[in-house]
Structures are given as C-alpha cells and as structure tokens.
C-alpha positions as CSV (number, residue, x, y, z in Angstrom):
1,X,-16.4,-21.9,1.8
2,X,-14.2,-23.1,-0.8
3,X,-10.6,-24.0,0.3
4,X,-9.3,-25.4,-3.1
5,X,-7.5,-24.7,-5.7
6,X,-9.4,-21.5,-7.8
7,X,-8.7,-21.4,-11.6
8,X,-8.4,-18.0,-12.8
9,X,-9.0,-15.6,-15.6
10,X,-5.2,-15.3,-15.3
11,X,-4.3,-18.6,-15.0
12,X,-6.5,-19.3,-18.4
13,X,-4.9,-16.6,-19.8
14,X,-1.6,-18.0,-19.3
15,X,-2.4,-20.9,-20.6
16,X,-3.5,-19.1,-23.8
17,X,-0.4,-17.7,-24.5
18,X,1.5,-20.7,-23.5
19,X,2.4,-20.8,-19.9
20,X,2.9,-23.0,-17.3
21,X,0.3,-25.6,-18.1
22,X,-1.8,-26.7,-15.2
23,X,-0.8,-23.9,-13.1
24,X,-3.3,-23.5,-10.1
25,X,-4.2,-21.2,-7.6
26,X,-4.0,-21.7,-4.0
27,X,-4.8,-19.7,-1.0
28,X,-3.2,-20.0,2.4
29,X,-4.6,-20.2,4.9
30,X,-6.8,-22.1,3.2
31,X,-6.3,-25.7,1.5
32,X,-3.0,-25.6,3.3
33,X,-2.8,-24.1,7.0
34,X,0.7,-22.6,6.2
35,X,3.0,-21.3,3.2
36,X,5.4,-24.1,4.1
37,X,2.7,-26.6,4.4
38,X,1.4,-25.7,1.2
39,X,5.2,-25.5,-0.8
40,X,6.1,-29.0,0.7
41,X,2.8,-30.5,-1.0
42,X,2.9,-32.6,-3.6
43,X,-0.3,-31.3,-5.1
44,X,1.4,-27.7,-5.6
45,X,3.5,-27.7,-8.9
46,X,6.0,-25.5,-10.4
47,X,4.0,-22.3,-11.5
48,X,1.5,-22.4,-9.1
49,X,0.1,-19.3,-7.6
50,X,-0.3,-19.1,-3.7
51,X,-2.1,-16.4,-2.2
52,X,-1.7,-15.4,0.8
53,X,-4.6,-13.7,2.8
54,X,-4.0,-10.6,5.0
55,X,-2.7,-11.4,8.2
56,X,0.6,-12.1,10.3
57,X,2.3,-15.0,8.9
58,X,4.9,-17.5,8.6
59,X,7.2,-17.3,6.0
60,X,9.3,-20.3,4.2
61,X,12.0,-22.2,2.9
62,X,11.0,-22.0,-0.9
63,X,12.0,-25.5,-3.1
64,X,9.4,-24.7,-6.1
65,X,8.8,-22.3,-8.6
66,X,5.7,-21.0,-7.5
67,X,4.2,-17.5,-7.6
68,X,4.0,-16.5,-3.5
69,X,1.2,-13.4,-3.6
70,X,0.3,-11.3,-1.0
71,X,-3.6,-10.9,-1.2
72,X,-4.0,-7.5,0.6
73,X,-2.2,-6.5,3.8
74,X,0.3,-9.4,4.9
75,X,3.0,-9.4,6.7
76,X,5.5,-11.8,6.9
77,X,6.9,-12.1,10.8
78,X,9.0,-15.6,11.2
79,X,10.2,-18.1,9.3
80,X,13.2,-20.9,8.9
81,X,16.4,-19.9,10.4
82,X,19.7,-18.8,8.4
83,X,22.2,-18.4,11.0
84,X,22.3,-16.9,15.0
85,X,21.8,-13.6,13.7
86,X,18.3,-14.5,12.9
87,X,15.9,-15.7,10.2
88,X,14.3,-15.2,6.7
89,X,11.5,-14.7,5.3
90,X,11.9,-16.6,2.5
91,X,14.6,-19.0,2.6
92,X,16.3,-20.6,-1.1
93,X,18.3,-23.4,0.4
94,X,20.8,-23.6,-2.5
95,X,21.3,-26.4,-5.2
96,X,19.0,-24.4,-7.7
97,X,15.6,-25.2,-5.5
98,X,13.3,-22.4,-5.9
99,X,14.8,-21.2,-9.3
100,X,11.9,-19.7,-11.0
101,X,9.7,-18.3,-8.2
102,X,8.6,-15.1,-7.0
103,X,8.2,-13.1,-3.7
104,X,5.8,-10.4,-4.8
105,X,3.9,-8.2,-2.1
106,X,4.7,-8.5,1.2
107,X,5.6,-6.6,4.1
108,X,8.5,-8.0,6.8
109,X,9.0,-6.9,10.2
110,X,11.2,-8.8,12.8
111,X,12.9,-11.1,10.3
112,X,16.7,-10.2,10.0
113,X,17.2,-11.6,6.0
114,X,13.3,-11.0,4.4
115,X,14.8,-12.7,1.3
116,X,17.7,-14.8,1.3
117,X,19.3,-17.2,-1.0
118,X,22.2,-19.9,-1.0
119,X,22.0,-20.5,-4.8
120,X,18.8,-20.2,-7.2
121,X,18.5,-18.4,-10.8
122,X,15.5,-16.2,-12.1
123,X,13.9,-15.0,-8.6
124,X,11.5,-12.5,-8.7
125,X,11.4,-10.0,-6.1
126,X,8.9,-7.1,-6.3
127,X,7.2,-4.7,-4.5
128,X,7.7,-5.8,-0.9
129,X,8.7,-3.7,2.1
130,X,11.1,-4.5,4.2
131,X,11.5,-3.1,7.9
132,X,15.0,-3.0,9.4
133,X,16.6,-6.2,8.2
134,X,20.5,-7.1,8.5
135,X,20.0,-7.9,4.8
136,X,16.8,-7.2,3.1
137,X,18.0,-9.2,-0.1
138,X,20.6,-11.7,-0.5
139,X,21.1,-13.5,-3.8
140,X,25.0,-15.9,-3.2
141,X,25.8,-17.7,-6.0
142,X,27.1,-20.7,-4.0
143,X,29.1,-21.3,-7.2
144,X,27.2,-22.2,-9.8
145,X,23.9,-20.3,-9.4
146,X,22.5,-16.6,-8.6
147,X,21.4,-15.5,-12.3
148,X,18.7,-13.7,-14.0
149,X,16.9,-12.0,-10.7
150,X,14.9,-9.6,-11.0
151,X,14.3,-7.3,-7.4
152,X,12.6,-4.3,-8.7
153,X,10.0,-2.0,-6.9
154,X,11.1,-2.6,-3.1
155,X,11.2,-0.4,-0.1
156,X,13.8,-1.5,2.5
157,X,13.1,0.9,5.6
158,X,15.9,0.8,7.9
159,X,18.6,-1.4,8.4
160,X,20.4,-2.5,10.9
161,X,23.9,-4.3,11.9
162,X,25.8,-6.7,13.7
163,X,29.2,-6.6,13.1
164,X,28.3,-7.0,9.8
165,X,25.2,-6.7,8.0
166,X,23.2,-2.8,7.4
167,X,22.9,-4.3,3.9
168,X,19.7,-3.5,1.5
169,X,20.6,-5.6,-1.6
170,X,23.5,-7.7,-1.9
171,X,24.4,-9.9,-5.3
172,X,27.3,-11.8,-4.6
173,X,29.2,-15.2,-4.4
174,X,32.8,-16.5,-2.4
175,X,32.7,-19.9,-4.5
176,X,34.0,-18.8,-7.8
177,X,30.5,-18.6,-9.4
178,X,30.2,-16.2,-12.4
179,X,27.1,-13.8,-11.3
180,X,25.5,-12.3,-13.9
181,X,21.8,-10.8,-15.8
182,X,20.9,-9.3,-12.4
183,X,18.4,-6.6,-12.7
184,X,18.3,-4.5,-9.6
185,X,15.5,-1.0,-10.5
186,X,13.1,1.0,-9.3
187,X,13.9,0.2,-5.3
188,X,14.4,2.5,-2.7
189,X,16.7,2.3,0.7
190,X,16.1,4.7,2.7
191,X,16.3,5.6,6.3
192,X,18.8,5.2,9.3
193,X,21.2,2.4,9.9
194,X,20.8,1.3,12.9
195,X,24.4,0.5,15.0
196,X,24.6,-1.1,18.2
197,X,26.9,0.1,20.7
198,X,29.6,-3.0,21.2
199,X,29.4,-3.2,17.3
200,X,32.9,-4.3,15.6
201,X,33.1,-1.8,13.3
202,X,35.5,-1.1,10.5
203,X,33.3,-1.9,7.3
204,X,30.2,-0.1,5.7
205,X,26.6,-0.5,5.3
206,X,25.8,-0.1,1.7
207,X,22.2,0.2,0.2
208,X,23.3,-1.9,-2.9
209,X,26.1,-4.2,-3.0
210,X,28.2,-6.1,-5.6
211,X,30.4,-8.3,-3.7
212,X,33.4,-10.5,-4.4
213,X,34.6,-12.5,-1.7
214,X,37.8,-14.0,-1.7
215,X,38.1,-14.3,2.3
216,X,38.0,-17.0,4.4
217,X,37.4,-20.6,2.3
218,X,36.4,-18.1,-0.6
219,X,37.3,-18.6,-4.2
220,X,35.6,-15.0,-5.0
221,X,33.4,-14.5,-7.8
222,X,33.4,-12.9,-11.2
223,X,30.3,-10.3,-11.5
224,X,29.4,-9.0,-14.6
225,X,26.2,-8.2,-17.0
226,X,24.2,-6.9,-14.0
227,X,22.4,-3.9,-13.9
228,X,21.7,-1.5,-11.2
229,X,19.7,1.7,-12.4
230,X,17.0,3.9,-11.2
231,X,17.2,3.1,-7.9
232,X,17.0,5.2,-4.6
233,X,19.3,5.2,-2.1
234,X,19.1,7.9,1.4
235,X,20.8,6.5,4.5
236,X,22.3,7.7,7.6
237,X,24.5,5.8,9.9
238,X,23.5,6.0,13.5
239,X,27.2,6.0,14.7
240,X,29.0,7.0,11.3
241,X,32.5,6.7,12.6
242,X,31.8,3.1,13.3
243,X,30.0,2.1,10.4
244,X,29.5,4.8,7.8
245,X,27.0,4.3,4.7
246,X,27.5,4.2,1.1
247,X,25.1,4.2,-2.1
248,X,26.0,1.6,-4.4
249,X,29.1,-0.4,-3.6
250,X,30.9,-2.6,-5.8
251,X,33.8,-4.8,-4.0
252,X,36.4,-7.2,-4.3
253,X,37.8,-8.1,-1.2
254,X,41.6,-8.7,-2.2
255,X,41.1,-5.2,-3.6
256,X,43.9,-5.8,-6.5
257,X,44.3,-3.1,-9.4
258,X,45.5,-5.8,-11.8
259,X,42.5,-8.3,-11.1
260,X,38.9,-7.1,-11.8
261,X,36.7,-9.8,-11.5
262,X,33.8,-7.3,-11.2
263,X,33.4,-5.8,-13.9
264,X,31.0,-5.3,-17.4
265,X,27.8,-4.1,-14.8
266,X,26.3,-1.1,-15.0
267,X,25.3,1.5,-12.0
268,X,23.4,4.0,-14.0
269,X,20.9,6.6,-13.2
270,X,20.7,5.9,-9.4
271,X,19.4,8.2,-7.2
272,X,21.9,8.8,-3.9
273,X,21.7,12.5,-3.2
274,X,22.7,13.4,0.5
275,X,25.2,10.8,0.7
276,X,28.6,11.4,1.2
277,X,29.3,8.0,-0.3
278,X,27.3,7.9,-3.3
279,X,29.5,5.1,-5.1
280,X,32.2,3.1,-3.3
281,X,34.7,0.8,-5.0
282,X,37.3,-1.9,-3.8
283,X,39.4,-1.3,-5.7
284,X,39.5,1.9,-7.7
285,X,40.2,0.6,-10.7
286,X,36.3,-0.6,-10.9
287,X,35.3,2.0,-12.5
288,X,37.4,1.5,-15.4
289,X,35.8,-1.9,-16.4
290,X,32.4,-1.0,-15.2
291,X,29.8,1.5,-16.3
292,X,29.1,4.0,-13.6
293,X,27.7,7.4,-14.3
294,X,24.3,9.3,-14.7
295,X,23.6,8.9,-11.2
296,X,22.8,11.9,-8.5
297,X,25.1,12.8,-6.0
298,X,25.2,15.8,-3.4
299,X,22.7,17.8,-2.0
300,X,18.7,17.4,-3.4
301,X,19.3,21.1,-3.6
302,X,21.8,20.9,-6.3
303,X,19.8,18.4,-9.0
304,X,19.7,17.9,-11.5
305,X,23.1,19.7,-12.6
306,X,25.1,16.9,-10.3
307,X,26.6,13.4,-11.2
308,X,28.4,11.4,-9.5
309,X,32.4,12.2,-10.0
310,X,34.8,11.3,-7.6
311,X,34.5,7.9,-6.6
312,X,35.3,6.4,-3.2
313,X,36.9,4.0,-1.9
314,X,34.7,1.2,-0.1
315,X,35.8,0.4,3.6
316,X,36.6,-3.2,4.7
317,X,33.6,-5.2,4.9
318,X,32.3,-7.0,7.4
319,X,31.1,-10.5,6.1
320,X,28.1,-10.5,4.9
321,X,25.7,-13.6,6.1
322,X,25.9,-16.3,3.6
C-alpha cells in the first residue's frame, strides 16, 4: 500500500491555473501517523492537502497553510489544550501561523473550542459539524490579525456554558486589532444551550457574535467590513433566566452611544425565527452604523411577512475564551 504523497487530478489542475506550485497530497494516517505529526513535517509545505481517513482522530495546533480534508466519516475527538475549560480541535497559536489554511469536513464531539484562533488571516472553515462546544468558532484578532475568514456551511449542534461560553461563532479581538472582510454564510446554530446548575450567569449565549472587548487588559477592537448573511440560527437556553439566547449579537463592552467601534458590517438575511432575541446590540446605537435588516424574526408561522424590528439590547457577557 502506498503511504506517500498522491499527486492529483486536482492538484494538476491547480497548477494549471496557477496555484500553489508543488502542492501535494497527503493522507493521515498514512505517511504520517498523526495530523500533528504530519503539519510539524518539514516535507509538508504551504498548500498541501492532508486527508484525513475515516476514523476517531486527533486534531492539531495548525502552523501551515495547508488544506486539512476529511476523507469520509471523521471525527475529530482531542487535540492541544486552550485553557482549563478544555481543548480544540484545531488550534491557530497566534502570530499569523496558519494564515491561509482550511478546516473543511469534519465532525467534533468532546472538544470544547472545534476551531479556535489567537491571531491568523484568510481561514477557511466549511462544512463541519460541531457537537456541543463552549465555542464552536473563535477567530481573536490578538491585534494585528483575524481577517478575510471564511466559515460558511457549518452545523454547530448544541452548545454549552461555563460561566461563559454557549457561543457558536465569535469574530472578535480585546487588543485594538481592526477586524474586518469576515464572511460568516450559509451556517446553522441550532439546538439547546446547555447551562449547568452553579453557572455564574448574567450574560448571553449568542449563535453569532461580533465582540469588542475593552475589559480587563483590553484595548477593544474596531469591527467593520464583515458580513453575516444567510445564516440560521434556533436556540433555546436550558435555564433562560440564567443565561438567555440571542441570534446575532453585535457588542462593545463599554457599551458607549458616542463610540462605535463596531460598525460598517452587515447582518442581513439571517434566519432567527423563534427567538425572542433575534438581534442583540451593546449599545443601541449599532444599528445606526451597521446594516441590519432583511432577516426573519418571530414565529416560523408568521414568514415570510416578518423582519426583524425592534432591536435588543445584549446582556453583559461573560468573557469569552481567548
């Protein structure tokens, strides 16, 4: 049996049209015996595919730009820590390493952040499933980073919290990075949030999430030029008076009328019937600087003569894990 690299018809092709030149195909297990194995190689390049065959796997702390495939059924159950609260799937360390790749595939069960970043641009997230994280997708800026994603065609199934946390999709930064060409489509949160008992309390588990934060050692962060459209959004808090659920949330934690860092993004065409949050903003004046309309709101019964009017107020968040 082969355990090489394999040239393909889409790898020639991309050469063609002039792609990554050289770009090879792995498959783990295979030459390598892990994904980490295989990403800390130096015979794997930027723009390499890895494939990864059906199974229960290992996931990894992701320094290259490489294409990470699931090759049928796979499903991602451990990987490099991010904090007490848990681990990732894929971890971006920060400092720009990983810029470039993609997560494309997979399915995550027991990991509590399936994709989490400390600072890389142009990440590719697409058509994974993702079974009650803390935060399915985390994309900080650390400062400097955190452009041009792309996390389109998820399902995030569940989520759950810990005084903090019940986050599907969060784009944000607390180091004065300037976050921006974010595309966030075609995804769908859906399911119950899951709330222990001696949880804090006092914030909100949103399905999406803008966030500005200025707490803490924070120096905030100024959001603009990303899009959030055409997504779907259904959740229910298990204890709602504790920690209720929004849609889409966009929120600057000094929540100041006369400074709107968060602004120039637009949250259009979202599905988030059945919640009684569809849209939450911190502070009110968001929706001013920021394009928000076209989305469904209220009972499935009512579409499609509903959009969203009345916006809410977001409650005070949690920190997010960073």
């Amino acid at each position: 049996m082969k355990t090489g690299p394999v040239l393909t018809a889409t790898t020639a092709l991309t050469l063609l049209l002039g792609g990554s030149a050289g770009a090879t195909e792995w498959r783990v297990p295979g030459r390598f015996p892990t994904l980490q194995a295989a990403i800390d190689s130096s015979l794997v390049k930027d723009g390499d595919v890895l494939r990864v065959l059906p199974g229960r796997r290992t996931g990894a702390t992701v320094t290259k730009a490489v294409v990470l495939r699931a090759l049928g059924w796979v499903t991602i159950v451990d990987g490099p820590a991010v904090n007490d609260l848990g681990k990732a799937g894929f971890l971006f360390p920060g400092g720009g390493a990983g810029s470039g790749a993609t997560v494309d595939g997979f399915t995550f069960e027991g990991v509590a952040f399936p994709v989490f970043s400390r600072g890389a641009d142009d990440v590719s997230v697409t058509h994974n499933t993702m079974h009650r994280p803390l935060q399915g997708v985390s994309n900080w800026a650390n400062g400097t980073w955190g452009k041009g994603w792309d996390i389109t065609h998820n399902t995030i199934l569940d989520l759950r919290t810990s005084c903090g946390g019940g986050i599907g999709i969060l784009i944000g930064d607390y180091k004065g990075g300037t976050v921006t060409g974010n595309l966030i489509a075609h995804n769908e949160v859906r399911g119950r949030v899951r709330v222990p008992s001696d949880d804090c309390g006092g914030y909100d588990a949103p399905g999406i999430v803008l966030f500005a934060d200025w707490r803490y050692d924070g120096d905030g962060a100024r959001i603009s030029g990303n899009r959030v459209t055409k997504n779907r959004v259904s959740l229910s808090s298990g204890r709602p008076a504790l920690v209720p659920v929004a849609g889409v949330e966009l929120s600057d934690t000094r929540d100041l009328e006369t400074e709107l860092d968060i602004k120039d993004n637009a949250v259009v065409y979202n599905d988030l019937r059945s919640l009684a949050v569809p849209v939450a903003l911190t502070p009110g004046a968001l929706s001013t600087v920021n394009r928000i309309e076209k989305n469904l709101s209220g009972p499935a019964s009512h579409w499609p003569d509903r959009a969203i009017g009345a916006l809410a107020p977001a409650a005070a968040q949690a920190s997010p894990s960073r």
